[in-house]
C-alpha positions in Angstrom: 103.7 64.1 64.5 106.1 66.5 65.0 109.7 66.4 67.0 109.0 68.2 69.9 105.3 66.3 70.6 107.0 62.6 69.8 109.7 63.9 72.5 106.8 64.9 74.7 105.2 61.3 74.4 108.2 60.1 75.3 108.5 61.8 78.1 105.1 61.1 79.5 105.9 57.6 79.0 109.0 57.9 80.9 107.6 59.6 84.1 104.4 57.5 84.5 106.2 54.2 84.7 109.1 55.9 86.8 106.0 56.7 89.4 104.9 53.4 89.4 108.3 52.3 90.3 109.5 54.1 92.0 106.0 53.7 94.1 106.0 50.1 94.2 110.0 50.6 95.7 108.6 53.2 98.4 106.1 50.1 99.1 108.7 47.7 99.8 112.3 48.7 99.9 113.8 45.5 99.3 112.7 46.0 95.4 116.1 47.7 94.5 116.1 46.7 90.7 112.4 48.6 91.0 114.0 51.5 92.4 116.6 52.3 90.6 114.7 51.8 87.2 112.0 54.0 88.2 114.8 56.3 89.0 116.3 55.7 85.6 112.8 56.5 84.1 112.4 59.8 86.2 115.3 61.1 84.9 115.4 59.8 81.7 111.8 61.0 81.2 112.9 64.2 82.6 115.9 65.0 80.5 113.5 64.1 77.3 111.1 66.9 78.8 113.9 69.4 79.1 115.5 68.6 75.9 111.4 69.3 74.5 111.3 72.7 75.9 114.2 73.8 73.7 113.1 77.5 72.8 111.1 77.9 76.4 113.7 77.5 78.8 117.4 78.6 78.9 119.1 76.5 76.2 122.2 75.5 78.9 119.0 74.0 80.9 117.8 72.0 77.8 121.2 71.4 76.0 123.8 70.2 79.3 120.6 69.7 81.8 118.6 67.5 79.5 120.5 65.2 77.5 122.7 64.9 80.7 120.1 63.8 82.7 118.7 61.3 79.9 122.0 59.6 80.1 122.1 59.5 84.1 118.9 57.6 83.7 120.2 54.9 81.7 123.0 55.1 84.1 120.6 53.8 86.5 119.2 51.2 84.5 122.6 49.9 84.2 123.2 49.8 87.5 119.7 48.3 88.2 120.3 45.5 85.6 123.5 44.7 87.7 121.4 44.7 91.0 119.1 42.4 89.2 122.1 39.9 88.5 123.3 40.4 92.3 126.6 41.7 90.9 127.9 44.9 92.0 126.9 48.6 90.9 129.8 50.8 89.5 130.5 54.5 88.0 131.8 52.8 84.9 128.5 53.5 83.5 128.8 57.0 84.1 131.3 57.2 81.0 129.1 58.3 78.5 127.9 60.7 80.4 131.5 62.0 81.0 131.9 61.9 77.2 129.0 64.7 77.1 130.3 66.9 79.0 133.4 66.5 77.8 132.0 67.3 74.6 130.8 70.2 75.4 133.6 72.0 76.5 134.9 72.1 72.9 133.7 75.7 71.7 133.4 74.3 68.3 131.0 71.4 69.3 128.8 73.6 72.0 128.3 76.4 69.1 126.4 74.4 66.3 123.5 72.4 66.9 124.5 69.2 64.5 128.0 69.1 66.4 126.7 68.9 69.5 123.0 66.4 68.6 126.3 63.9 67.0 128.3 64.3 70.4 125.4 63.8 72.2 123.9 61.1 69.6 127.3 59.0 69.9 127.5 59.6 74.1 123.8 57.8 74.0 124.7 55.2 71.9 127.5 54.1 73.9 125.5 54.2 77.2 123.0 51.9 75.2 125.8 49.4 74.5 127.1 49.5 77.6 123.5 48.1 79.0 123.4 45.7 76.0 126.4 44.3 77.6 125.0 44.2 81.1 122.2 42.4 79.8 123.9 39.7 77.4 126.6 39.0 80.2 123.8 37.7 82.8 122.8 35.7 80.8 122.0 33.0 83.1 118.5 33.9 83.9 115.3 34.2 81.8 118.7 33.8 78.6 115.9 34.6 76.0 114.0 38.0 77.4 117.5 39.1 77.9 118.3 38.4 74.1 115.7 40.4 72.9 116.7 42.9 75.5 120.0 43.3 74.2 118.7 43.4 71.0 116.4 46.4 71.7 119.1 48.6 73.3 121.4 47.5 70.4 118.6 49.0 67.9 118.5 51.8 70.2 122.1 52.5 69.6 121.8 51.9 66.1 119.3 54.7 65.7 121.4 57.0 67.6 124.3 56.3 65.8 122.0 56.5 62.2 121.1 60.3 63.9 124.6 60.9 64.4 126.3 60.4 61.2 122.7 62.4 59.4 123.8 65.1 61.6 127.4 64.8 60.3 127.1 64.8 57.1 123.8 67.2 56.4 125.1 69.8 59.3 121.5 70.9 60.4 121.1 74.0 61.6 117.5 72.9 64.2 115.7 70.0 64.6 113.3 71.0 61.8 116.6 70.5 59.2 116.9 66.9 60.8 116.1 64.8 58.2 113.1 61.8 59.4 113.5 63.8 63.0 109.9 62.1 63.7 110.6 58.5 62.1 113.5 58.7 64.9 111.3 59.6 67.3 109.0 57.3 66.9 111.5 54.8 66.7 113.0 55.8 69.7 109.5 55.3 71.7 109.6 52.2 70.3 112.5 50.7 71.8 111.3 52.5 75.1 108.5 50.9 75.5 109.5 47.3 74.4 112.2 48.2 77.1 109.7 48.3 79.2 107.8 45.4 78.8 110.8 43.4 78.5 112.0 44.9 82.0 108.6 44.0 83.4 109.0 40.4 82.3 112.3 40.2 83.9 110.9 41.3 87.2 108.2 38.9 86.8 110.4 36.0 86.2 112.4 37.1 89.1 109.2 37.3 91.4 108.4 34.0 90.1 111.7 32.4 90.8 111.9 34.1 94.1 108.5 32.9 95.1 109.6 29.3 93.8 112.7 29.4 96.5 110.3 30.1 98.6 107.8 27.3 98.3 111.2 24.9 98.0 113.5 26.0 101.0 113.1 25.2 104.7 112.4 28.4 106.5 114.6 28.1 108.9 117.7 26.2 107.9 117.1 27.6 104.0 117.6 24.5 102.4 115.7 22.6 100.5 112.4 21.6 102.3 111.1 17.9 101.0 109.1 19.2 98.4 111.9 21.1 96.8 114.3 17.8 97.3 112.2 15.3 95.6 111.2 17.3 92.8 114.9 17.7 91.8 115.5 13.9 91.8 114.6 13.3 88.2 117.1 16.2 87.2 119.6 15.3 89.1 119.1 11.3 86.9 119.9 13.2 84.3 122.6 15.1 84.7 125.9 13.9 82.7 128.8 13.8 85.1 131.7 11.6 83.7 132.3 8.8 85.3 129.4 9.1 88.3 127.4 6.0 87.2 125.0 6.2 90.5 122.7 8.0 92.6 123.0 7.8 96.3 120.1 9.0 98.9 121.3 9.4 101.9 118.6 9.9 105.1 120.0 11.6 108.4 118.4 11.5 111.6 119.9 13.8 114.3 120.4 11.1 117.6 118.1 12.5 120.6 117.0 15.4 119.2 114.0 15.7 121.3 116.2 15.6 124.5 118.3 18.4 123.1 115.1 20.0 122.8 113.8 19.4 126.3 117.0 20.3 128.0 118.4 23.3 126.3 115.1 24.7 125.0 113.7 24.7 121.3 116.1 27.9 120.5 119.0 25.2 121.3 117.3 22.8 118.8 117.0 25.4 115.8 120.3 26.6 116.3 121.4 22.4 116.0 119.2 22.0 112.9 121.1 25.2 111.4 124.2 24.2 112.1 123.8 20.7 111.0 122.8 22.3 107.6 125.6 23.7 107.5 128.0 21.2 107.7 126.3 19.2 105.6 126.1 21.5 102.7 129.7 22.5 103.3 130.8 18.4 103.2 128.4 17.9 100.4 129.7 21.5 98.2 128.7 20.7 94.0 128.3 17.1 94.7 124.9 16.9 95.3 122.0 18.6 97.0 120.6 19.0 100.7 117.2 19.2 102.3 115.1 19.5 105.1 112.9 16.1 104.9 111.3 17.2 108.2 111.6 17.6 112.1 114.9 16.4 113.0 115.2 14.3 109.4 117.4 15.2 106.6 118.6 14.1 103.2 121.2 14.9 100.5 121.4 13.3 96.6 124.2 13.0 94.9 125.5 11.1 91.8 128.4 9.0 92.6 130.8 6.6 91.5 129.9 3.8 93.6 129.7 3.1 97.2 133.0 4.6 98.6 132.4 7.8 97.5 128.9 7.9 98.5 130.1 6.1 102.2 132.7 8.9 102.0 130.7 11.5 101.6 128.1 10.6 104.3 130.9 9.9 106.9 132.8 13.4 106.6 129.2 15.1 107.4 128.6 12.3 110.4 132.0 12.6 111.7 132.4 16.6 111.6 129.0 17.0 113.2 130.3 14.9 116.3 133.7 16.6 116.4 132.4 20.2 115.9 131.5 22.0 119.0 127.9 24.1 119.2 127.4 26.5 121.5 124.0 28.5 121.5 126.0 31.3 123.0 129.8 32.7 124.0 130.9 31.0 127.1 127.9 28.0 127.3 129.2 24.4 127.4 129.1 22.4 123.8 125.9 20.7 122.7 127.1 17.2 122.0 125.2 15.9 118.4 125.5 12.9 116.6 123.6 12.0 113.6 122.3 8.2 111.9 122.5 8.0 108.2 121.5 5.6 105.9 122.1 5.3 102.1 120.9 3.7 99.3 122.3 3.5 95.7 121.1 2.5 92.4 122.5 2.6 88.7 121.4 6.5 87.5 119.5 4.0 84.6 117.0 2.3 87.1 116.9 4.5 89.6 113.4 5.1 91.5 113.2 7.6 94.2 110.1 5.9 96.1 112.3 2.3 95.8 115.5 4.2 97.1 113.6 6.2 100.2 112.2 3.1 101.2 116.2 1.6 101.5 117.5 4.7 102.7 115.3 4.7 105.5 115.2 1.2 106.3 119.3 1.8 106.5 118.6 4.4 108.9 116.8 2.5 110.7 119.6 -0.3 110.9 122.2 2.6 111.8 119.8 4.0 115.0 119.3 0.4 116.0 123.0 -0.2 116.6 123.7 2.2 118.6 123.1 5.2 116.6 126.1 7.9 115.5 126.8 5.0 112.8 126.1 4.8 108.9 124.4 1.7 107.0 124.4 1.0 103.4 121.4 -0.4 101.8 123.0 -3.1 99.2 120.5 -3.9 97.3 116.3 -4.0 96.7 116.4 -7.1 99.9 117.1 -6.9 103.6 120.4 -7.1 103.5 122.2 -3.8 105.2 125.7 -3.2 105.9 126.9 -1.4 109.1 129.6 0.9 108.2 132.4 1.1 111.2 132.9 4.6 112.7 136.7 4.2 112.2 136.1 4.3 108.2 138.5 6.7 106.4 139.6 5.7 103.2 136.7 6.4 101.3 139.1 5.1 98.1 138.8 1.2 99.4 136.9 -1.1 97.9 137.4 -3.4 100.8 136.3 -2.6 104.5 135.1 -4.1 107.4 131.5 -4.3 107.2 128.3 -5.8 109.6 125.8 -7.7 107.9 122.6 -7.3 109.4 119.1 -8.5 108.4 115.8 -6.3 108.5 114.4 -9.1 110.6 116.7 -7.8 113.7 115.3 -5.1 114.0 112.7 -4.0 116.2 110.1 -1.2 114.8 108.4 1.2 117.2 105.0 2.7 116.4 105.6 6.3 115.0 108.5 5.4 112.6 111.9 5.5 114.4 114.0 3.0 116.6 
């Protein structure tokens, strides 16, 4: 295989995936990380064509059109890769690019062939690096794909690099004087098209974990829905966090939501739900997590210290629900909303999240049935449940004023709650 037909492959390559991409972006527009890697293909692809047709076209076309457009296209996978990481595109990967040109307004590097494939060599393997970086430093998603990633652009760069110093040192005269010219090549579609696949499996593991959010979060609110909630409970047991020797469930019923409903229309009640999600998550921030358990039901785990902290907890997102005024629009009077929580703890050793639901809710229950706006704590696997006082501050104390109250006061109603 000769230069200029490896090239040509490579270029084929290129261009078909950039149509598919840049297709399936056309399809749906919110596939930006698509988009701008098919674009990084159609150039790339493109600047390998006009960099083939050295001989056929105008060499300024094929020498500053070409290789400039090949490194625009990896450009674009930079910026895509940043996209992909939600982080922010910039022009700083537009350097090596700049280092071409700038190259090429040295008369003694645009006159000889082997100054300018080395200028051109070292401005590619730069941009290469540069997305080697990109890669390595979002690291936090699918960590080993993006090793192997980083490793393939390195080898990339490696090559160019290798290319570079041949065309130092031997001083070709033509890409027929370039020595292994088609060992290069080849190695060149080589990287391309484990880029590829590589890219493609970062896309699928980003459909995959966006279609995971999806079957997780509440639709409306975007928390966690109940599935997503309890499936994070075992994880959340083993999570190391000092000195946080418990778990605490806490349930929260919003009081009277149905007559929020009924008198300020379901609009009013979604707008209740979303704010209440909001607070809570706010209240809650790295403590824990917060879902959507269903209807007007919520819940939050968290690994605590003990019972002030979870008590604490719980009571900031009670008490700044009933002090914080919702409007459903500019100028309406306030919805007033209260919520009932109940919590249950248990050593992070023994916990069991069917045992702890079934406490939390029957504090819940306890909270509603006196009086509602209130908090109880489940102390234990028996009936015992403590009212918590709507004065509590300190969440510090160890002491506080507390109601006993047995499960045989209360008084169930068919269909679940008091």
């Amino acid at each position: 295989m000769d230069y200029s037909t490896a090239m040509m492959l490579w270029a084929t390559e290129a261009s078909t995936l950039a149509v598919l991409m840049i297709g399936a972006w056309f399809y749906d527009r919110r596939l930006v990380v698509t988009g701008l890697w098919g674009l990084g293909f159609a150039l790339h692809g493109g600047g390998i064509l006009l960099v083939a047709l050295r001989g056929i076209i105008p060499d300024l076309v094929s020498i500053v059109g070409g290789n400039g457009l090949a490194l625009v296209g990896v450009a674009c996978w930079c910026n895509g890769m940043l996209v992909y990481d939600e982080r922010r595109p910039t022009a700083l990967v537009l350097i090596p690019l700049g280092m071409w040109l700038s190259a090429l307004t040295v008369p003694a590097i645009m006159a000889h062939f082997w100054a300018r494939t080395s200028a051109f060599q070292i401005s590619g393997a730069t941009a290469y690096l540069i997305f080697a970086a990109i890669v390595f430093a979002g690291r936090r998603k699918a960590y080993r794909t993006r090793i192997v990633l980083a490793g393939v652009a390195c080898l990339q760069a490696g090559l160019m690099l290798k290319m570079a110093y041949d065309s130092l040192h031997l001083r070709p005269a033509g890409f027929l004087e370039m020595p292994n010219v088609a060992s290069y090549a080849v190695g060149n579609i080589f990287c391309l098209v484990a880029g590829i696949l590589l890219g493609a499996k970062l896309l699928m593991a980003r459909s995959e974990a966006h279609l995971q959010r999806l079957a997780d979060s509440d639709p409306l609110t975007g928390v966690f829905n109940r599935r997503g909630l309890l499936d994070r409970f075992q994880q959340l047991c083993r999570k190391t966090t000092g000195a946080k020797s418990h778990i605490a469930i806490v349930l929260f019923d919003l009081d009277h939501f149905k007559q929020i409903n009924d008198r300020h229309g379901h609009k009013a009640g979604d707008v209740v739900l979303t704010e209440f999600c909001r607070i809570a998550t706010t209240c809650l921030g790295e403590r824990g997590i917060f879902g959507r358990m269903g209807g007007e039901e919520f819940a939050c785990m968290m690994q605590v210290g003990g019972p002030p902290e979870a008590i604490g907890v719980t009571e900031a997102i009670r008490l700044t629900l009933e002090h914080t005024e919702i409007r459903i629009a500019e100028g309406d009077a306030p919805i007033p909303v209260t919520v009932s929580c109940g919590i249950a703890l248990s050593p992070l050793s023994s916990a069991d999240l069917d045992a702890m639901l079934i406490s939390a809710d029957r504090a819940l229950y306890a909270a509603k049935f006196a009086g509602r706006n209130g908090t109880a704590l489940a102390t234990g696997t028996g009936d015992d449940i403590q009212l918590i006082g709507p004065g509590f501050v300190d969440p510090a104390a160890e002491e506080r004023e507390v109601t006993p109250l047995k499960r045989h006061a209360l008084v169930p109603i068919i269909g679940g709650r008091i």
